[in-house]
LOTI-405345 format. One record per residue: residue in three letters; x, y, z of N, C-alpha, C in turn. Coordinates in steps of 0.02 Angstrom, whole numbers, plus 50000, padded with zeros to 5 digits. Example, Ala and Ser with C-alpha at 12.3 -4.5 7.8 and 13.67 -1.06 7.14 Angstrom:
2
<lumvex><res>ala</res><n_u>50660</n_u><n_v>49716</n_v><n_w>50390</n_w><ca_u>50615</ca_u><ca_v>49775</ca_v><ca_w>50390</ca_w><c_u>50660</c_u><c_v>49835</c_v><c_w>50390</c_w></lumvex>
<lumvex><res>ser</res><n_u>50642</n_u><n_v>49888</n_v><n_w>50354</n_w><ca_u>50684</ca_u><ca_v>49947</ca_v><ca_w>50357</ca_w><c_u>50645</c_u><c_v>50002</c_v><c_w>50394</c_w></lumvex>
***
This chain:
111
<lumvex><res>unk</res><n_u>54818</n_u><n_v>56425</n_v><n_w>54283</n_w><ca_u>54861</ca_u><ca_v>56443</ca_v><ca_w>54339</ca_w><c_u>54838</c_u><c_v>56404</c_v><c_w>54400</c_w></lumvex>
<lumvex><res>unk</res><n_u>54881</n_u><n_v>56365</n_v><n_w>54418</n_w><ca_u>54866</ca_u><ca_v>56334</ca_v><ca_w>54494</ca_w><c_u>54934</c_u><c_v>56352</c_v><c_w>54536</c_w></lumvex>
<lumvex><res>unk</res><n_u>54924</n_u><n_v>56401</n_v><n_w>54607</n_w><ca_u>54986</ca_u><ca_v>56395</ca_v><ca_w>54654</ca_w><c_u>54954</c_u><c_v>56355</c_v><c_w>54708</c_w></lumvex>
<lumvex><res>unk</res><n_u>55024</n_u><n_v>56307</n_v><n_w>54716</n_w><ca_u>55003</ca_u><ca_v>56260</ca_v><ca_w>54750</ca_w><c_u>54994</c_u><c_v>56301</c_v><c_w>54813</c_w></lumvex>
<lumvex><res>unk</res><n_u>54948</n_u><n_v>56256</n_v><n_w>54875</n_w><ca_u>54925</ca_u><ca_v>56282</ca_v><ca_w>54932</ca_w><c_u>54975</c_u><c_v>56288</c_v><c_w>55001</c_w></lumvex>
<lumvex><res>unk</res><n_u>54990</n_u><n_v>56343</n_v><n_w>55025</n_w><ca_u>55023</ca_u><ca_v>56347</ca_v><ca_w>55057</ca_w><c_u>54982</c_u><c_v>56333</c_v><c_w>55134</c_w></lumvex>
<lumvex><res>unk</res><n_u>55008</n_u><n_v>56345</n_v><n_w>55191</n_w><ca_u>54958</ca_u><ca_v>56340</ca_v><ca_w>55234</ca_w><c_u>54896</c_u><c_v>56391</c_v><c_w>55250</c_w></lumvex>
<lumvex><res>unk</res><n_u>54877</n_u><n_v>56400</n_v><n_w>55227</n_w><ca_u>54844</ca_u><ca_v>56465</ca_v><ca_w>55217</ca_w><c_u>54813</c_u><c_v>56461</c_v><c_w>55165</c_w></lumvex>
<lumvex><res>unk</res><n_u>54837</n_u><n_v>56478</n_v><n_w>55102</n_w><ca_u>54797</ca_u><ca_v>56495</ca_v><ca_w>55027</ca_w><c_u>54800</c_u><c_v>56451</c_v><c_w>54994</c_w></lumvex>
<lumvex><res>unk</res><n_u>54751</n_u><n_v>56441</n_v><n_w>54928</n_w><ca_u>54775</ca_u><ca_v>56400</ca_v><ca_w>54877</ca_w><c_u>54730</c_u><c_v>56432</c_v><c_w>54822</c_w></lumvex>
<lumvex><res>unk</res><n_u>54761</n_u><n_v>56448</n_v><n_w>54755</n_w><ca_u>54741</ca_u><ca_v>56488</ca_v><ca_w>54709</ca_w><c_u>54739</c_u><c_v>56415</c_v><c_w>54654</c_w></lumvex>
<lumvex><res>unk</res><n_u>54665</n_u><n_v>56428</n_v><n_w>54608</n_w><ca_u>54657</ca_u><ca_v>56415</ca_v><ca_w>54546</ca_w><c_u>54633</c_u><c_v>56454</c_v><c_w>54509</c_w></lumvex>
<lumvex><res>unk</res><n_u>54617</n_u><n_v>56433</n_v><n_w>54438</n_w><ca_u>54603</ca_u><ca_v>56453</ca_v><ca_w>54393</ca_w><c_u>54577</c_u><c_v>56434</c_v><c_w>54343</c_w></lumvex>
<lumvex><res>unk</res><n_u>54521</n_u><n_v>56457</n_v><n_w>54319</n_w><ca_u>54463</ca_u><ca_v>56423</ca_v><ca_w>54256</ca_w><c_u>54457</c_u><c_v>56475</c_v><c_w>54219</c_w></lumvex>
<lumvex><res>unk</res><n_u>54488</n_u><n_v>56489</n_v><n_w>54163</n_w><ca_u>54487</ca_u><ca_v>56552</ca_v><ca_w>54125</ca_w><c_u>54510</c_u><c_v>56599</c_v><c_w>54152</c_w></lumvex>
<lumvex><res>unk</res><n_u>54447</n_u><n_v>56673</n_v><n_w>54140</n_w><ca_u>54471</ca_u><ca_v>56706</ca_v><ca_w>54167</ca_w><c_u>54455</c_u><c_v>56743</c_v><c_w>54240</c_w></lumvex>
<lumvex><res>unk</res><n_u>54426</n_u><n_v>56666</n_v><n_w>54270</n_w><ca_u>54417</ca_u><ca_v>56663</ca_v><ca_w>54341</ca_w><c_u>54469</c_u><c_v>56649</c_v><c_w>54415</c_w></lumvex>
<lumvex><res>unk</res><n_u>54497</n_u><n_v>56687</n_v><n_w>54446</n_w><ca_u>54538</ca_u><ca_v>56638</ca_v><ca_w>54486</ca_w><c_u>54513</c_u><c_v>56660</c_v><c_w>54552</c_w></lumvex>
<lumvex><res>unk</res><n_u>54530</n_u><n_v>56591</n_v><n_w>54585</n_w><ca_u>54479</ca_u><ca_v>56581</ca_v><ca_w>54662</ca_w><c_u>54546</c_u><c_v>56574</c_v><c_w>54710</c_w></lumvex>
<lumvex><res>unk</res><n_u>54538</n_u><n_v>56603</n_v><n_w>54761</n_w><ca_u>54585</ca_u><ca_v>56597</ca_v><ca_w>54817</ca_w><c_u>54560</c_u><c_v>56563</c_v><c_w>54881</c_w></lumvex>
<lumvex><res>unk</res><n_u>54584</n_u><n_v>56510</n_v><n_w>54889</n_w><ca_u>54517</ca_u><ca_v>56478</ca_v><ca_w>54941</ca_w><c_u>54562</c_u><c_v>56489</c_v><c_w>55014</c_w></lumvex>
<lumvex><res>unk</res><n_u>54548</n_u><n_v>56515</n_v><n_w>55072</n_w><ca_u>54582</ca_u><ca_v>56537</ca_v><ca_w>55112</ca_w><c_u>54573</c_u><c_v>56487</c_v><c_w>55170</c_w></lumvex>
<lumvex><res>unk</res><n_u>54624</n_u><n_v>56448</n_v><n_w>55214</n_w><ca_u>54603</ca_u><ca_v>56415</ca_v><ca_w>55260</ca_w><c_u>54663</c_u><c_v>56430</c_v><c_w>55333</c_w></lumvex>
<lumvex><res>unk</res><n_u>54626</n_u><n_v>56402</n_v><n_w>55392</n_w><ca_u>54675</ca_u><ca_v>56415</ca_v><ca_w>55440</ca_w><c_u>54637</c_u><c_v>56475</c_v><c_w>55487</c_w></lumvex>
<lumvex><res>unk</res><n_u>54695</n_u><n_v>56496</n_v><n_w>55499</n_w><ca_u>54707</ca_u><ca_v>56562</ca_v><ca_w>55524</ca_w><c_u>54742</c_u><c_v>56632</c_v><c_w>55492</c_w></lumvex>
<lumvex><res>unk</res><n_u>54691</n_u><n_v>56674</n_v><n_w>55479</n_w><ca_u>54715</ca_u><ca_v>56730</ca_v><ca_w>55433</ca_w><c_u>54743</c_u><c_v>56798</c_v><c_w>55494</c_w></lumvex>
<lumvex><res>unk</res><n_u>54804</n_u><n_v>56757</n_v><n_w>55501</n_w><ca_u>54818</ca_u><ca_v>56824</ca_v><ca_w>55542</ca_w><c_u>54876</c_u><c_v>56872</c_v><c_w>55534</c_w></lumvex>
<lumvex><res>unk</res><n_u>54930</n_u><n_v>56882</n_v><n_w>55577</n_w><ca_u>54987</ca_u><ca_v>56916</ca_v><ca_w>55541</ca_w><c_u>55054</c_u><c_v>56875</c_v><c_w>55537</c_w></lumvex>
<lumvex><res>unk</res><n_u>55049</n_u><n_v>56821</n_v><n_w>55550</n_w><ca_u>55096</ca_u><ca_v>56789</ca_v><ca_w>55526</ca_w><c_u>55074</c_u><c_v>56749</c_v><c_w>55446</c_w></lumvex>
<lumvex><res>unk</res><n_u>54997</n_u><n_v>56741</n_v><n_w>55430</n_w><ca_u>54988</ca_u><ca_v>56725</ca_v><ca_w>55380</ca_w><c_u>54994</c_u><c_v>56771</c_v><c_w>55317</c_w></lumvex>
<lumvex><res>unk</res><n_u>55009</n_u><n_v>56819</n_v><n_w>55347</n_w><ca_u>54999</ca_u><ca_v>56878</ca_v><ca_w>55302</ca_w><c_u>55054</c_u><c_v>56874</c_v><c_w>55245</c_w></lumvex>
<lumvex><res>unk</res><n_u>55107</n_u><n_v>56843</n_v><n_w>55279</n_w><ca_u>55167</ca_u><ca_v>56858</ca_v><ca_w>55258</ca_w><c_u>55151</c_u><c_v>56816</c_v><c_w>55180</c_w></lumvex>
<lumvex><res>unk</res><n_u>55113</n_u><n_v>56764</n_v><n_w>55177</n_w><ca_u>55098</ca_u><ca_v>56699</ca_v><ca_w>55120</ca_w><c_u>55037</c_u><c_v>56736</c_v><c_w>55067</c_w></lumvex>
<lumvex><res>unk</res><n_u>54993</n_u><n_v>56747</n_v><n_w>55135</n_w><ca_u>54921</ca_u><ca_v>56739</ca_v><ca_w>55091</ca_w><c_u>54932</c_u><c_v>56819</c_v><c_w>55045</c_w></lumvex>
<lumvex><res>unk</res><n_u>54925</n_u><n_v>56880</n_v><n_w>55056</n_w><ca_u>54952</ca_u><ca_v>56927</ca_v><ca_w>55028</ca_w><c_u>54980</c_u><c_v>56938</c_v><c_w>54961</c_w></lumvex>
<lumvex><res>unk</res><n_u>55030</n_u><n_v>56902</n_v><n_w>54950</n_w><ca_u>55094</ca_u><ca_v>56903</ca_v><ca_w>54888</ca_w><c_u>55029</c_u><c_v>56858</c_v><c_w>54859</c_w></lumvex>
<lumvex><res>unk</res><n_u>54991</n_u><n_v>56792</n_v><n_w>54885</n_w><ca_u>54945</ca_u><ca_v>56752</ca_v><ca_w>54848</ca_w><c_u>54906</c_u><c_v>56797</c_v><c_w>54816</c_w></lumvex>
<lumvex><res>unk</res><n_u>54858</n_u><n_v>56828</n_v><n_w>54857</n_w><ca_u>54812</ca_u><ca_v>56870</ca_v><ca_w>54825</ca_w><c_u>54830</c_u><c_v>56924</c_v><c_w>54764</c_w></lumvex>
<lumvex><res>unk</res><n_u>54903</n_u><n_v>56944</n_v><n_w>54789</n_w><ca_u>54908</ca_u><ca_v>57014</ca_v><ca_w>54739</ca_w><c_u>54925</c_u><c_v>56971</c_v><c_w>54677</c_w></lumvex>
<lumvex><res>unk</res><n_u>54955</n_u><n_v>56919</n_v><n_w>54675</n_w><ca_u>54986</ca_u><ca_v>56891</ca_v><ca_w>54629</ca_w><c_u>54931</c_u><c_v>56872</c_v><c_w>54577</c_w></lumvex>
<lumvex><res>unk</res><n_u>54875</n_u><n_v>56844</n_v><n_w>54615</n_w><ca_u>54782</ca_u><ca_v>56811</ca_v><ca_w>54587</ca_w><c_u>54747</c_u><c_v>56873</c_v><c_w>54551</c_w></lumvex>
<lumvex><res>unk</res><n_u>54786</n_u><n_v>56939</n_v><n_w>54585</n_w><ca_u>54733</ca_u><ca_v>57000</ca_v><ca_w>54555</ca_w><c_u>54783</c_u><c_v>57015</c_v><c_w>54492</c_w></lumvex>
<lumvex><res>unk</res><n_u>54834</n_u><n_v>56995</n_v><n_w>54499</n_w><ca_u>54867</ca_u><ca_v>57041</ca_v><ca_w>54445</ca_w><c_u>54880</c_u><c_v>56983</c_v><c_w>54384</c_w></lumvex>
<lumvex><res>unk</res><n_u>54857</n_u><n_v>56937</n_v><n_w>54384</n_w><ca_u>54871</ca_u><ca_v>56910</ca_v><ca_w>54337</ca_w><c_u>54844</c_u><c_v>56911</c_v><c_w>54260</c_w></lumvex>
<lumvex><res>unk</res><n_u>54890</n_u><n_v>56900</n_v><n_w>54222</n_w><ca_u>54851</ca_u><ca_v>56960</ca_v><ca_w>54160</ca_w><c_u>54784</c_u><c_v>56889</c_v><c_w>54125</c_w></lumvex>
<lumvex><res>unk</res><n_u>54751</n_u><n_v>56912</n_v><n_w>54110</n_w><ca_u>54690</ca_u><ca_v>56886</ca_v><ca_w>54096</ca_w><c_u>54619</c_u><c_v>56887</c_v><c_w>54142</c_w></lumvex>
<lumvex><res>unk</res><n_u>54642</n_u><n_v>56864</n_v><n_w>54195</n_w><ca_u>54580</ca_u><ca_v>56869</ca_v><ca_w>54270</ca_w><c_u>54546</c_u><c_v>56942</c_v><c_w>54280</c_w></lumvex>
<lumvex><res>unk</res><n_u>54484</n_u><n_v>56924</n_v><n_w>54257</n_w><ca_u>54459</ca_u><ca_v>56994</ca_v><ca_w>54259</ca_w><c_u>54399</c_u><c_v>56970</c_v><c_w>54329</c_w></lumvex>
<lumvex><res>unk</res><n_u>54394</n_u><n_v>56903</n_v><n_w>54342</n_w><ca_u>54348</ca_u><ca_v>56902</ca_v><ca_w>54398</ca_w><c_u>54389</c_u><c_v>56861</c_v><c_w>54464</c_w></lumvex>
<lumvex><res>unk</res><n_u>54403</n_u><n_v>56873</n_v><n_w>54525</n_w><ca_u>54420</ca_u><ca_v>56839</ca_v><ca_w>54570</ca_w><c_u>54398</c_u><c_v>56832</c_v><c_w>54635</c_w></lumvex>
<lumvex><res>unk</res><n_u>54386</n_u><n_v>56778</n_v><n_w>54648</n_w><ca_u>54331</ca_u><ca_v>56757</ca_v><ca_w>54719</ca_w><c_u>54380</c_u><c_v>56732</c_v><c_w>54757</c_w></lumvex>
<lumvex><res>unk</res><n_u>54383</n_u><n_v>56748</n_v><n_w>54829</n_w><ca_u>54426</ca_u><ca_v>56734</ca_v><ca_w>54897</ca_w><c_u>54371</c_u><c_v>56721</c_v><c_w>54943</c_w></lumvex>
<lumvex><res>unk</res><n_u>54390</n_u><n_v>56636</n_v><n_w>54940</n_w><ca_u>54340</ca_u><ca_v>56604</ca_v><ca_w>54974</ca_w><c_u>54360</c_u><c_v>56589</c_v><c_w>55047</c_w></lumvex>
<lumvex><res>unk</res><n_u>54329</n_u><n_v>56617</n_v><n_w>55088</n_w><ca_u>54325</ca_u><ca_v>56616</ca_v><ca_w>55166</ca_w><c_u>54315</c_u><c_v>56571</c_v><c_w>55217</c_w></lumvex>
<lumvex><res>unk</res><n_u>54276</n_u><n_v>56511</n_v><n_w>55177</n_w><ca_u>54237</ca_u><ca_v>56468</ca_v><ca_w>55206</ca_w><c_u>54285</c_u><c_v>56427</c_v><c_w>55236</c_w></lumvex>
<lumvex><res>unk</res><n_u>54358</n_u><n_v>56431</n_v><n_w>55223</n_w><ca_u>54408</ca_u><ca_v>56374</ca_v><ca_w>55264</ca_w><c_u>54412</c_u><c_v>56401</c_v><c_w>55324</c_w></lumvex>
<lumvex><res>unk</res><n_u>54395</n_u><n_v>56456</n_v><n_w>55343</n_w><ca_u>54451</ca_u><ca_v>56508</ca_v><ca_w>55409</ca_w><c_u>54425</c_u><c_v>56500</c_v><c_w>55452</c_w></lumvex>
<lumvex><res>unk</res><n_u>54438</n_u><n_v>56485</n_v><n_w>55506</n_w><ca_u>54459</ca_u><ca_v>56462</ca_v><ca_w>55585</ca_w><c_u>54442</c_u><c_v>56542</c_v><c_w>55626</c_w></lumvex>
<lumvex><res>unk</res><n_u>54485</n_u><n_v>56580</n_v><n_w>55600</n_w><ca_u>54480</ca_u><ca_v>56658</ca_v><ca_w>55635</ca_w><c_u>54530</c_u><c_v>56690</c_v><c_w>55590</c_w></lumvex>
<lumvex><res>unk</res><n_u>54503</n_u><n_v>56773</n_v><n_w>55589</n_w><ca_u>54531</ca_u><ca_v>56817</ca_v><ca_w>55565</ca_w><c_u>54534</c_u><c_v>56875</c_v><c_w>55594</c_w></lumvex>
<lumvex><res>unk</res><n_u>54588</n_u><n_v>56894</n_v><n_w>55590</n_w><ca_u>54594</ca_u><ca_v>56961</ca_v><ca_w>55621</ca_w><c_u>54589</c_u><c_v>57041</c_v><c_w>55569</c_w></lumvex>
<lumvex><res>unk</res><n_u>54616</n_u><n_v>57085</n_v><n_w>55622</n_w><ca_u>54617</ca_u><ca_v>57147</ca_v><ca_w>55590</ca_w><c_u>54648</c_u><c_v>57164</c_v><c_w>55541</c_w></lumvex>
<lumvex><res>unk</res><n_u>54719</n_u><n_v>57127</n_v><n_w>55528</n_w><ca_u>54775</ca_u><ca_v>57129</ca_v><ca_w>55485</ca_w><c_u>54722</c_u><c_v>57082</c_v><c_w>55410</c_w></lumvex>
<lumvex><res>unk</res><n_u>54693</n_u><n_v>57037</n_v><n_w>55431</n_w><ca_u>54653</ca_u><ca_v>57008</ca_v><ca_w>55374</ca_w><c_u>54633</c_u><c_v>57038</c_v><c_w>55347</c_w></lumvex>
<lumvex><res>unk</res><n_u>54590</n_u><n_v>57067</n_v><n_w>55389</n_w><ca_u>54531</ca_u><ca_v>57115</ca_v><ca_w>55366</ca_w><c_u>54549</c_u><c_v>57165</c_v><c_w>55325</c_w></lumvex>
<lumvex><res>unk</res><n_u>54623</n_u><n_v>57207</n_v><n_w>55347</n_w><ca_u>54636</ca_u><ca_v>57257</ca_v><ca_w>55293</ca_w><c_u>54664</c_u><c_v>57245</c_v><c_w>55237</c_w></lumvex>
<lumvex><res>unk</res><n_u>54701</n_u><n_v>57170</n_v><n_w>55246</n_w><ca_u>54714</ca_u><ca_v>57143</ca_v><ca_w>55166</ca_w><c_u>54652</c_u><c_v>57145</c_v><c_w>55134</c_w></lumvex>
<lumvex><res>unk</res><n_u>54591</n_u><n_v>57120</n_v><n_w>55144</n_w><ca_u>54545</ca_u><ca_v>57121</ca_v><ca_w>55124</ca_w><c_u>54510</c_u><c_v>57184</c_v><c_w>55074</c_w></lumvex>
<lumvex><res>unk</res><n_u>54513</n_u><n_v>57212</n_v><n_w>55123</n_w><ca_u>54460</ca_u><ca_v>57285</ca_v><ca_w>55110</ca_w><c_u>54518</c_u><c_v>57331</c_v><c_w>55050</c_w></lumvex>
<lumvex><res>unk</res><n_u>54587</n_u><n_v>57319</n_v><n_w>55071</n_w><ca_u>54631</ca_u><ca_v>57337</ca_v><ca_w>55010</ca_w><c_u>54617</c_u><c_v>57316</c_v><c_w>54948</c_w></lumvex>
<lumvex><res>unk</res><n_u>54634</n_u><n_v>57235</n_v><n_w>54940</n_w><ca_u>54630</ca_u><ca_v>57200</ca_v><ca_w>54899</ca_w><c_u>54558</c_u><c_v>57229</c_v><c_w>54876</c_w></lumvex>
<lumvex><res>unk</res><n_u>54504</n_u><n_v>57232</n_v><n_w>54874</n_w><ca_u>54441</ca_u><ca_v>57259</ca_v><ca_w>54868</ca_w><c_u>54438</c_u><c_v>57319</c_v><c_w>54829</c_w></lumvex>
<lumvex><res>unk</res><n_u>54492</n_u><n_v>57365</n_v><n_w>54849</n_w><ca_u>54495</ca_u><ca_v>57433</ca_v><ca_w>54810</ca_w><c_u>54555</c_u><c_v>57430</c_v><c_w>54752</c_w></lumvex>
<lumvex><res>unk</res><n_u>54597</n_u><n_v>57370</n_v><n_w>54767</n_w><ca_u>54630</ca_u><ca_v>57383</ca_v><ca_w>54707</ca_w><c_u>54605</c_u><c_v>57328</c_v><c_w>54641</c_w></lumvex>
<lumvex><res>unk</res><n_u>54571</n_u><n_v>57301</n_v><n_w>54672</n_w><ca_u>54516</ca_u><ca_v>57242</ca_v><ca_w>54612</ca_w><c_u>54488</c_u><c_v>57301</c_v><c_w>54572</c_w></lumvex>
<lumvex><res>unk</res><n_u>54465</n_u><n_v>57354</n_v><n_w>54622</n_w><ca_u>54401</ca_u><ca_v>57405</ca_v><ca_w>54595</ca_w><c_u>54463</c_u><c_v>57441</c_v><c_w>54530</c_w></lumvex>
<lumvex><res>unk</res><n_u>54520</n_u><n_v>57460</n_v><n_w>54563</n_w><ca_u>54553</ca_u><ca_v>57496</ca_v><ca_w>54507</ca_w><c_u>54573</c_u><c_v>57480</c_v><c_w>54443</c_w></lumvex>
<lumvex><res>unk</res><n_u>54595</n_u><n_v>57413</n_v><n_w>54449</n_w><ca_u>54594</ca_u><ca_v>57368</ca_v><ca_w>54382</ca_w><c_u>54550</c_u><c_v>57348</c_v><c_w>54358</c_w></lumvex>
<lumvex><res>unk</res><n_u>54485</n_u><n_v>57352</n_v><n_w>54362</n_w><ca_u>54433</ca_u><ca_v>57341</ca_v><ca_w>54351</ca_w><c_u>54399</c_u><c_v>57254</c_v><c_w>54345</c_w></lumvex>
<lumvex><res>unk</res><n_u>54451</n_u><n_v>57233</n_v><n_w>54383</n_w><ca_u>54419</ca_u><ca_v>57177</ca_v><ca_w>54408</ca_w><c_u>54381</c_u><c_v>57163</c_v><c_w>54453</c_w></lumvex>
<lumvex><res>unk</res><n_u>54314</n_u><n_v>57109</n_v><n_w>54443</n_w><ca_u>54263</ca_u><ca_v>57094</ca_v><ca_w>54491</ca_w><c_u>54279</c_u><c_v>57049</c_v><c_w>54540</c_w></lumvex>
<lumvex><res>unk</res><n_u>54269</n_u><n_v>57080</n_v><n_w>54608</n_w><ca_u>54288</ca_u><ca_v>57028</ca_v><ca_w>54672</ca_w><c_u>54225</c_u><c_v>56983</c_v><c_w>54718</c_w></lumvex>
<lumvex><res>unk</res><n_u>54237</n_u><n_v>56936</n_v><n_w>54717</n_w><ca_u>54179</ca_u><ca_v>56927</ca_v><ca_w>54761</ca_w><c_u>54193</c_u><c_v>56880</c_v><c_w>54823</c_w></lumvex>
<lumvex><res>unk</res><n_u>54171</n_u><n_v>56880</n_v><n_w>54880</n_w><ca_u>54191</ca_u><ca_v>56849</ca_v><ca_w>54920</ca_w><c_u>54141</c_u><c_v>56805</c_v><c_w>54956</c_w></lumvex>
<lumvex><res>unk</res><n_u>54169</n_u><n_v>56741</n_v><n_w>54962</n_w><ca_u>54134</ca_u><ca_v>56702</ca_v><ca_w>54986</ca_w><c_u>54127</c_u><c_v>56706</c_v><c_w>55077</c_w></lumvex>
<lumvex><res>unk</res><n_u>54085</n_u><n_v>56703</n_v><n_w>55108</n_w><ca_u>54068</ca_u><ca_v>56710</ca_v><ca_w>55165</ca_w><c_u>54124</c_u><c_v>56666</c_v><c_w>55221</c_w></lumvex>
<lumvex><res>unk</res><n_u>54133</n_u><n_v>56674</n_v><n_w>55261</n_w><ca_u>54199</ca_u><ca_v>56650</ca_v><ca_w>55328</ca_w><c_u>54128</c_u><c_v>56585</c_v><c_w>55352</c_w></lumvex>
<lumvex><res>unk</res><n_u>54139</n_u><n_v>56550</n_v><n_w>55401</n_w><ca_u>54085</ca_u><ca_v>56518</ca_v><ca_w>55437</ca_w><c_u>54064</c_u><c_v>56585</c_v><c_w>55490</c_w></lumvex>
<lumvex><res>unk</res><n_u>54002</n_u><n_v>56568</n_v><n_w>55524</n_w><ca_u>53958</ca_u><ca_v>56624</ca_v><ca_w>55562</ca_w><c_u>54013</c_u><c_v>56646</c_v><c_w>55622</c_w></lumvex>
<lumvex><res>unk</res><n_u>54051</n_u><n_v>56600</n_v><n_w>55674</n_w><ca_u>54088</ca_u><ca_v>56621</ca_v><ca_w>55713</ca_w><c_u>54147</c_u><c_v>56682</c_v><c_w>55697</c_w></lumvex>
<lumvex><res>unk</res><n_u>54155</n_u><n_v>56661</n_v><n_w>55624</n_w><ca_u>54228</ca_u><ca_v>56704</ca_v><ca_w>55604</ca_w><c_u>54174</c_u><c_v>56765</c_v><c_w>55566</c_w></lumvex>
<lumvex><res>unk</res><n_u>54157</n_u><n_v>56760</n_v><n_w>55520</n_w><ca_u>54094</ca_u><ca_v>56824</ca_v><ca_w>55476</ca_w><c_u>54088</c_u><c_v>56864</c_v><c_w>55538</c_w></lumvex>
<lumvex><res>unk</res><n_u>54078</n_u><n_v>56853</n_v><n_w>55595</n_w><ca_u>54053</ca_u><ca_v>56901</ca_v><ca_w>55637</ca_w><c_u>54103</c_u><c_v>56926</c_v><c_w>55665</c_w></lumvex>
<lumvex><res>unk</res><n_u>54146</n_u><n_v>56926</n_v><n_w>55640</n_w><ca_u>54217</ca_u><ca_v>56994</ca_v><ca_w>55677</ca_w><c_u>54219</c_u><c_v>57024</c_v><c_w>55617</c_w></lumvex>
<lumvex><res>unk</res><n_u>54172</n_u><n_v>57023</n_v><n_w>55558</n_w><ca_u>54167</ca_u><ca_v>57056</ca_v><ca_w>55501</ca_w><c_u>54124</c_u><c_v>57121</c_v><c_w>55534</c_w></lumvex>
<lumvex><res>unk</res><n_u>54080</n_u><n_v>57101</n_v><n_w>55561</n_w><ca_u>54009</ca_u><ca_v>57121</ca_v><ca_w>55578</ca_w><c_u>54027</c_u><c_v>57165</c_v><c_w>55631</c_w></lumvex>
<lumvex><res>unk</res><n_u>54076</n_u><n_v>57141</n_v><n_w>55691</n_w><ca_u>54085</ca_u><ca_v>57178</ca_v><ca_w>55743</ca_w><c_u>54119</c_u><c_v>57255</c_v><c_w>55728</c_w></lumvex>
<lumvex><res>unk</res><n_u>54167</n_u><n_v>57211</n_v><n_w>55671</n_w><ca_u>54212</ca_u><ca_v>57292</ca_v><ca_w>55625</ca_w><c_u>54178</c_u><c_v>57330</c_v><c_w>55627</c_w></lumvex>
<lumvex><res>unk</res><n_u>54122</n_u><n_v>57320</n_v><n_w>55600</n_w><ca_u>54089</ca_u><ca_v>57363</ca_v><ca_w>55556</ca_w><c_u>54096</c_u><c_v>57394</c_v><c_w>55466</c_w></lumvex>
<lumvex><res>unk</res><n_u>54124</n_u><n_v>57322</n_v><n_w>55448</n_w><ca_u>54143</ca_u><ca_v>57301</ca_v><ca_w>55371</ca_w><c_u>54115</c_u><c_v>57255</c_v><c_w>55376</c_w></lumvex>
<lumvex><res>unk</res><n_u>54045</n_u><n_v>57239</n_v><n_w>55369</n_w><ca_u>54007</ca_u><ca_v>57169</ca_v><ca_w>55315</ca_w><c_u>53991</c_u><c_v>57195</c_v><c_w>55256</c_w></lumvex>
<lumvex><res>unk</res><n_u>53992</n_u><n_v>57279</n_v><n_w>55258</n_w><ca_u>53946</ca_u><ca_v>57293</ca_v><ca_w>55199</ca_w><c_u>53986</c_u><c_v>57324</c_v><c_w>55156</c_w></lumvex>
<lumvex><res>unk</res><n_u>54050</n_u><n_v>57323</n_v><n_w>55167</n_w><ca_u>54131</ca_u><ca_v>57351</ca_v><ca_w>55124</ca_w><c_u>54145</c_u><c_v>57304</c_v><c_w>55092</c_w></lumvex>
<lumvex><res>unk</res><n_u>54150</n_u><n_v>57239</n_v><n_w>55097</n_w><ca_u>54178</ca_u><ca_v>57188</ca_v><ca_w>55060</ca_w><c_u>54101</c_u><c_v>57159</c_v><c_w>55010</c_w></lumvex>
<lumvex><res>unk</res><n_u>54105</n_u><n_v>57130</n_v><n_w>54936</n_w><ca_u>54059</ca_u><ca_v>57091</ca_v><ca_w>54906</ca_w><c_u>54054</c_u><c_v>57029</c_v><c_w>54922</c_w></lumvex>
<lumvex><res>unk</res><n_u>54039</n_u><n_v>57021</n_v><n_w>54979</n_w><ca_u>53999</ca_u><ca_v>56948</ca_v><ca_w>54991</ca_w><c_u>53936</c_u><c_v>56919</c_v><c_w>54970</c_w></lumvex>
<lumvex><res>unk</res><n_u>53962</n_u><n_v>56859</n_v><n_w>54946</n_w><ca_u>53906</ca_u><ca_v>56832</ca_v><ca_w>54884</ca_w><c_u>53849</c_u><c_v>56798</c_v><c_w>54942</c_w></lumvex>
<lumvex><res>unk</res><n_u>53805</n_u><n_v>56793</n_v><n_w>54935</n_w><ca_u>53742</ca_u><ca_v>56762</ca_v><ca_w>54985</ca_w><c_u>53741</c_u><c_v>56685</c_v><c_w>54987</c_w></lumvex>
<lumvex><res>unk</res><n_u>53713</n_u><n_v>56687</n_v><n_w>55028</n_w><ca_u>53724</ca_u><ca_v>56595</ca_v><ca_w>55039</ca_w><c_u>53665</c_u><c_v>56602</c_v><c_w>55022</c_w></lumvex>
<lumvex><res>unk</res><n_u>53659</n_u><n_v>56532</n_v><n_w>54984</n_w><ca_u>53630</ca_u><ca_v>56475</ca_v><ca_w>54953</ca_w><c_u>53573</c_u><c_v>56493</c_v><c_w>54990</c_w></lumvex>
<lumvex><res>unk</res><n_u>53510</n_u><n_v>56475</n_v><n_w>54958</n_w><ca_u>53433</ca_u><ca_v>56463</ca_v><ca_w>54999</ca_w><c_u>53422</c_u><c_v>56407</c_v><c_w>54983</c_w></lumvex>
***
């Protein structure tokens, strides 16, 4: 499965892995794209693991954030594993300010 990249998302797939690599601005006009991306990445039948990688994003807002933390609980219900790749430090830290760094599975950077 590859959907091509919209401005915003772009989903692949290696088995039964699919990665959503997120770039731009995740805000509420992106919502309208990235969203249908994600649910579409979680529900696809085979993908039992999916990583939404952060590292493109510019800034994110609140509306992100709750796609996020959703998407998060309905991975948990299907029993698929989510993991999320870290935003850069400027954007991660309106994670931090939330007070959701420790709600979402963010995978650790590299040593």
């Amino acid at each position: 499965m590859t959907t091509p990249g919209s401005d915003h998302v772009a989903v692949t797939r290696d088995g039964d892995h699919a990665i959503a690599r997120l770039s731009g601005e995740f805000d509420m006009s992106a919502t309208f794209t990235v969203e249908p991306a994600l649910e579409r990445a979680l529900a696809e039948p085979g993908v039992h693991v999916l990583t939404v990688d952060l590292s493109g994003l510019s800034f994110i807002d609140s509306t992100g954030i709750g796609i996020l933390l959703r998407l998060e609980s309905d991975a948990k219900a299907r029993g698929t594993k989510l993991t999320v790749v870290p935003a850069p430090p400027e954007v991660q830290r309106v994670f931090e300010v939330a007070g959701v760094a420790d709600a979402l599975p963010f995978t650790k950077p590299a040593a």
